[in-house]
mmCIF file of the C-alpha atoms, coordinates in Angstrom:
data_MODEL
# 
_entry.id   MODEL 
# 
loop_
_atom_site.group_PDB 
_atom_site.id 
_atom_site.type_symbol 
_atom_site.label_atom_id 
_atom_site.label_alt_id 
_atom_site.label_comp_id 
_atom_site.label_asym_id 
_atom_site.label_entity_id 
_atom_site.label_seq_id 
_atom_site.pdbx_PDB_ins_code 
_atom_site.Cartn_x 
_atom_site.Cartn_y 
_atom_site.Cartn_z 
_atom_site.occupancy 
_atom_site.B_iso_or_equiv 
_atom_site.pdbx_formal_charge 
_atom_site.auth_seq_id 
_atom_site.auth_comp_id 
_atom_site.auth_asym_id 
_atom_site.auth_atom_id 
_atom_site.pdbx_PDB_model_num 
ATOM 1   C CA . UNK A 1 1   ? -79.614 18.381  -92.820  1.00 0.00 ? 1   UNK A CA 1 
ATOM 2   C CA . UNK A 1 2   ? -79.716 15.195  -90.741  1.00 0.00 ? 2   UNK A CA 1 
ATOM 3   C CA . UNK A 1 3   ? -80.077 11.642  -93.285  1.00 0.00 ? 3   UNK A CA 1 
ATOM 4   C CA . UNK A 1 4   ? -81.073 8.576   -91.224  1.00 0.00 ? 4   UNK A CA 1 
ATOM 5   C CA . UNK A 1 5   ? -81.308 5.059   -92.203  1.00 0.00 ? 5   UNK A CA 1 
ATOM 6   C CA . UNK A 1 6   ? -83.036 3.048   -89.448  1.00 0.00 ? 6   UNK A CA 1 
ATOM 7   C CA . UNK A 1 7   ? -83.939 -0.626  -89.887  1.00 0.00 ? 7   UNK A CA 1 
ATOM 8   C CA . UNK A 1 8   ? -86.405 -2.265  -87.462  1.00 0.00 ? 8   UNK A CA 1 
ATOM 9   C CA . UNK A 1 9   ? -87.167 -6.242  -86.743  1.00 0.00 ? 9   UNK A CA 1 
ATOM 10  C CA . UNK A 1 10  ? -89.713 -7.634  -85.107  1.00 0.00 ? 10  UNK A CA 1 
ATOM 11  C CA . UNK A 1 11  ? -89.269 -10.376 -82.965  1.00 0.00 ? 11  UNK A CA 1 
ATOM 12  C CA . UNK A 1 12  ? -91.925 -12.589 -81.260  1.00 0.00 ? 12  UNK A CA 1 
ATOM 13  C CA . UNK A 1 13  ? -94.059 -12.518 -84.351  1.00 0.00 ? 13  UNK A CA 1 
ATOM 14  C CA . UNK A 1 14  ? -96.145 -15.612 -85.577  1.00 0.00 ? 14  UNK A CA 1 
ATOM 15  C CA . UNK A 1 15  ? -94.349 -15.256 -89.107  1.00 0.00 ? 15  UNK A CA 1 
ATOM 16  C CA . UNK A 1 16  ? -90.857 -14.547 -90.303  1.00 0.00 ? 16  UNK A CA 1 
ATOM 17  C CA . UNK A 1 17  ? -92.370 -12.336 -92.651  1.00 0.00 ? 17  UNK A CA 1 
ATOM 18  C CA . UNK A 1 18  ? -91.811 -8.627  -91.576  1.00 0.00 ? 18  UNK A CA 1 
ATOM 19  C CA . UNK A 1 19  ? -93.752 -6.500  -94.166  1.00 0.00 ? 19  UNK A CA 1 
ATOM 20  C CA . UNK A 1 20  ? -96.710 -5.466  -92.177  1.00 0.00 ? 20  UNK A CA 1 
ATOM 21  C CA . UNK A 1 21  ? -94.133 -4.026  -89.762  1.00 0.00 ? 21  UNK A CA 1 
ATOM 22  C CA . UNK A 1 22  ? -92.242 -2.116  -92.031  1.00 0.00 ? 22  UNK A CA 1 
ATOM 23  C CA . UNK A 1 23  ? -95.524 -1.103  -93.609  1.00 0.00 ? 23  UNK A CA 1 
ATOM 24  C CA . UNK A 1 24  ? -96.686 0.038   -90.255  1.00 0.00 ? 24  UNK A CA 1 
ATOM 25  C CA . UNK A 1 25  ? -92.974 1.715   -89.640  1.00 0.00 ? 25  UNK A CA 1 
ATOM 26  C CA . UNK A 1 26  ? -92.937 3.557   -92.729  1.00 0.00 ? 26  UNK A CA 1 
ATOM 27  C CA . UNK A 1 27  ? -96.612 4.902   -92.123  1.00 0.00 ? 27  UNK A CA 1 
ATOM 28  C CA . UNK A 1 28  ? -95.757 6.452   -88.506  1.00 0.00 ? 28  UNK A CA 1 
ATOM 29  C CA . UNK A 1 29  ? -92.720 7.849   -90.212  1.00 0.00 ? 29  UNK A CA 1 
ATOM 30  C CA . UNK A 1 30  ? -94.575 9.308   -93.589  1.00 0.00 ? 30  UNK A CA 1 
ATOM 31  C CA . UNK A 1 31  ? -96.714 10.679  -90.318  1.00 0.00 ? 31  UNK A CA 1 
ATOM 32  C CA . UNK A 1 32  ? -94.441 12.918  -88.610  1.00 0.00 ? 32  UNK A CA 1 
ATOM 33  C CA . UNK A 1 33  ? -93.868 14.795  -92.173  1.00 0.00 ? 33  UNK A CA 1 
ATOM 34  C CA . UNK A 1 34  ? -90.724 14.116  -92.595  1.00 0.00 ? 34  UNK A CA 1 
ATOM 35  C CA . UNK A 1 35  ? -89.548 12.786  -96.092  1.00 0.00 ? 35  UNK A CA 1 
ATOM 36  C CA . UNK A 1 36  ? -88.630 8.992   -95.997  1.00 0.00 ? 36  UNK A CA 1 
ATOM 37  C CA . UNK A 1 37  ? -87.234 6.596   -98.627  1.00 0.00 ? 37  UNK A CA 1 
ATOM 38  C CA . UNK A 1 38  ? -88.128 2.586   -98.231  1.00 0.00 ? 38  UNK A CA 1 
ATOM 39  C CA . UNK A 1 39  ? -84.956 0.811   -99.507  1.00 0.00 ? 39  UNK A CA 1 
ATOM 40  C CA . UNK A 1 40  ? -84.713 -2.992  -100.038 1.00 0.00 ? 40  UNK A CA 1 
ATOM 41  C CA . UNK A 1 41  ? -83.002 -3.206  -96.221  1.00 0.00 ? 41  UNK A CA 1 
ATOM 42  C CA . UNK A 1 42  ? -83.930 0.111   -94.314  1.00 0.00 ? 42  UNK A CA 1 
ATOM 43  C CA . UNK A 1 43  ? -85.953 3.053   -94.426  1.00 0.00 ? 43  UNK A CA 1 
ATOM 44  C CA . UNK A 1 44  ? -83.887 6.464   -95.246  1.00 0.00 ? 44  UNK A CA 1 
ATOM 45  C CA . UNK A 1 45  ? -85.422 10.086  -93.235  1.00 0.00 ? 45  UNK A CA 1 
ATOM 46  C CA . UNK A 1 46  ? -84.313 13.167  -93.872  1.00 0.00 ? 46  UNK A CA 1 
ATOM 47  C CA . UNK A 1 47  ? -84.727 15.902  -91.085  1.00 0.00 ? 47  UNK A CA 1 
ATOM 48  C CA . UNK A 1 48  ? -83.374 19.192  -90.047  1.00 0.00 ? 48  UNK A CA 1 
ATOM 49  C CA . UNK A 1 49  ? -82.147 18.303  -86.540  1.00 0.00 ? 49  UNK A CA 1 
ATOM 50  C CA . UNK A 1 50  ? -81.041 14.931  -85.090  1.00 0.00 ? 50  UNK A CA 1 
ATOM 51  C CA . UNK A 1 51  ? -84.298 15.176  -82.844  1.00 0.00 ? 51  UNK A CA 1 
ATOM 52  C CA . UNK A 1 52  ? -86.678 15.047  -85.304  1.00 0.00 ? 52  UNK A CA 1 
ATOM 53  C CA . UNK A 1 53  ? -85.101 11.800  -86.981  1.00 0.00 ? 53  UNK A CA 1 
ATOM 54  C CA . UNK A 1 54  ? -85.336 10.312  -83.234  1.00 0.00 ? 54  UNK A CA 1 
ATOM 55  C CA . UNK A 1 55  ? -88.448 11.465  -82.861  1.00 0.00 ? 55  UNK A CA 1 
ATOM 56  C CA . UNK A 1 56  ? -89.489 9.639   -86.007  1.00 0.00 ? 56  UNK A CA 1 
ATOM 57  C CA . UNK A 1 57  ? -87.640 6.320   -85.398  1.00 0.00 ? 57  UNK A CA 1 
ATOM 58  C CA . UNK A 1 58  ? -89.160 6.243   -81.996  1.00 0.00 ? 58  UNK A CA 1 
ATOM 59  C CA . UNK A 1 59  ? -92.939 6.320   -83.898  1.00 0.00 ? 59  UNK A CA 1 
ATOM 60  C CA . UNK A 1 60  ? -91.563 3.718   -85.965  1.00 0.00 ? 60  UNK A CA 1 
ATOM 61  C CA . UNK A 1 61  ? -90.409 1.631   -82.830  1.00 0.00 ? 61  UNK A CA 1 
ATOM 62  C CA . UNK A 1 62  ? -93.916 2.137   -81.522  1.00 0.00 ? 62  UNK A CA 1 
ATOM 63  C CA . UNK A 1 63  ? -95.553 1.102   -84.598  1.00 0.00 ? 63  UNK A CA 1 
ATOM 64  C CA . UNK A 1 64  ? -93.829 -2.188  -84.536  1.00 0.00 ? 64  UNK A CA 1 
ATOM 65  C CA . UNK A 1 65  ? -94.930 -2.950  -80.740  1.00 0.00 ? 65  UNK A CA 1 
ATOM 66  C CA . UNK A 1 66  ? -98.315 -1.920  -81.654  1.00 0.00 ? 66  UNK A CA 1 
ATOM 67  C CA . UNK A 1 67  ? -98.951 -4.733  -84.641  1.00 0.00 ? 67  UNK A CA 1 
ATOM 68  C CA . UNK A 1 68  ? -98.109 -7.270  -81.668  1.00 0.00 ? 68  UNK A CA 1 
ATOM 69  C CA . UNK A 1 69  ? -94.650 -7.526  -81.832  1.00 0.00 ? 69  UNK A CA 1 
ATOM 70  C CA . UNK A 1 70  ? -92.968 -8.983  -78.321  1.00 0.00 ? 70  UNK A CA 1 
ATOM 71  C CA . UNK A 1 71  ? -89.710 -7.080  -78.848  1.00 0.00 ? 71  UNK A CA 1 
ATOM 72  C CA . UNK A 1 72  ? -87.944 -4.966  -81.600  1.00 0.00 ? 72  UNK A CA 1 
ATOM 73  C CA . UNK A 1 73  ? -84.651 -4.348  -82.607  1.00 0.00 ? 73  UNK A CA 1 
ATOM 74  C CA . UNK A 1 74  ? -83.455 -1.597  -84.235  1.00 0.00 ? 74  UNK A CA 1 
ATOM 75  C CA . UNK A 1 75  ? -80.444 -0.261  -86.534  1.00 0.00 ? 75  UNK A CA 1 
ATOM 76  C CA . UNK A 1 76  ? -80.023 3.416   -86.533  1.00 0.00 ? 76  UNK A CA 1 
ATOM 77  C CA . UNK A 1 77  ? -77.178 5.512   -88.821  1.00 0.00 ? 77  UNK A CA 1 
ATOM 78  C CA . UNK A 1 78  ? -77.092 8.823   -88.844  1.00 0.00 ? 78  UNK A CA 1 
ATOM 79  C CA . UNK A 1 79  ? -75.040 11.550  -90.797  1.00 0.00 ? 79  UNK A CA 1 
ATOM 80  C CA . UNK A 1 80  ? -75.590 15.033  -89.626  1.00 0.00 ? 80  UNK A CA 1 
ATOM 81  C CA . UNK A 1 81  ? -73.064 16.898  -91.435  1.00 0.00 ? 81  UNK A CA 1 
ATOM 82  C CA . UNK A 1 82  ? -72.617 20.461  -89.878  1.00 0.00 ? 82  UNK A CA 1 
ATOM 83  C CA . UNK A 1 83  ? -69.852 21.609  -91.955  1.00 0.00 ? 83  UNK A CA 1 
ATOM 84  C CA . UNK A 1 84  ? -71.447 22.089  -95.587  1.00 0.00 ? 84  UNK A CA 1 
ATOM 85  C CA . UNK A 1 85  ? -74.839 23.449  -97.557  1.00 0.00 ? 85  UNK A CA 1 
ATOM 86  C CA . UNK A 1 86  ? -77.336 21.015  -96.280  1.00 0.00 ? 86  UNK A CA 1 
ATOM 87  C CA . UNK A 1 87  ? -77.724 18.376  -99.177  1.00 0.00 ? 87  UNK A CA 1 
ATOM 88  C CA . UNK A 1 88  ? -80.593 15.705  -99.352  1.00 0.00 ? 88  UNK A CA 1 
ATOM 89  C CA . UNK A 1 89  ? -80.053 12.212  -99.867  1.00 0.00 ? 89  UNK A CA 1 
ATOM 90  C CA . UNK A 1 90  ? -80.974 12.443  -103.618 1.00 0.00 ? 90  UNK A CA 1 
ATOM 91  C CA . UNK A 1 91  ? -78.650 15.202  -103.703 1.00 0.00 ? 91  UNK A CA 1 
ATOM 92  C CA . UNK A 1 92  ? -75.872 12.928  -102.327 1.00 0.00 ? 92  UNK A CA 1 
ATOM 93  C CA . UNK A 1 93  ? -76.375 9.716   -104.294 1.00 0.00 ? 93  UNK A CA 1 
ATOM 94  C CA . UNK A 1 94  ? -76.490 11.957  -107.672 1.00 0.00 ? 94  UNK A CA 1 
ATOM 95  C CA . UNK A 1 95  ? -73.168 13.015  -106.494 1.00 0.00 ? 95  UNK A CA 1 
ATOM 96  C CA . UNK A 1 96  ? -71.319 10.182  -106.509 1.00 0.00 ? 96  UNK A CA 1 
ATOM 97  C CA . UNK A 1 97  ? -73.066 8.374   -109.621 1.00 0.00 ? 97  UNK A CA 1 
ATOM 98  C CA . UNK A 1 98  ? -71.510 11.524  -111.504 1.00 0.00 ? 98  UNK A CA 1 
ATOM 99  C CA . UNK A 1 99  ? -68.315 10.184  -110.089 1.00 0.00 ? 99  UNK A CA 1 
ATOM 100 C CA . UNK A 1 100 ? -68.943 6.678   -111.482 1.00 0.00 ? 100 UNK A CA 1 
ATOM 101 C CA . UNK A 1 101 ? -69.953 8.018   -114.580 1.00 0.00 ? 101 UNK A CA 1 
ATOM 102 C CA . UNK A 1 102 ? -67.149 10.178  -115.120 1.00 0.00 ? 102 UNK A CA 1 
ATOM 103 C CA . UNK A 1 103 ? -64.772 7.322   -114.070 1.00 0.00 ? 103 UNK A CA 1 
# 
């Protein structure tokens, strides 16, 4: 399983606001079916393959350009961890707050 953050900005806008765009970001990637989490400073997809989290940052990108944007900039991690049983995100964070709990 492939987790993603990606964080987008909009540049050229009238406003320093930048809700609308992550509005419209989060929409295109809700769209490609893949599950995504909004956090307070990026957007988290989960995926099978590195491809389809491209895939869905790249709709994101667009998404951004399309509200009137003049340029975007873009922060993509990704983990794609080949060498376990795929684990989700949720599965990951309640992982280590069992850690903090225990310590």
């Amino acid at each position: 399983m492939v987790v993603a953050e990606v964080s987008i900005f909009p540049l050229g806008t009238e406003t320093t606001s930048v809700s609308d765009y992550v509005a419209a970001a989060v929409r295109a990637i809700e769209g490609s079916g893949l599950k995504c989490t909004l956090g307070a400073m990026g957007t988290t997809i989960e995926a099978e393959t590195p491809e389809e989290a491209y895939a869905a940052v790249a709709r994101a990108h667009a998404a951004v350009f399309e509200l009137g944007a003049g340029r975007a900039y873009a922060v993509v991690k990704v983990d794609d961890r080949r060498d376990a049983e795929p684990r989700s995100g949720e599965e990951r964070l309640r992982s280590t707050r069992e850690k903090l709990n225990a310590g």
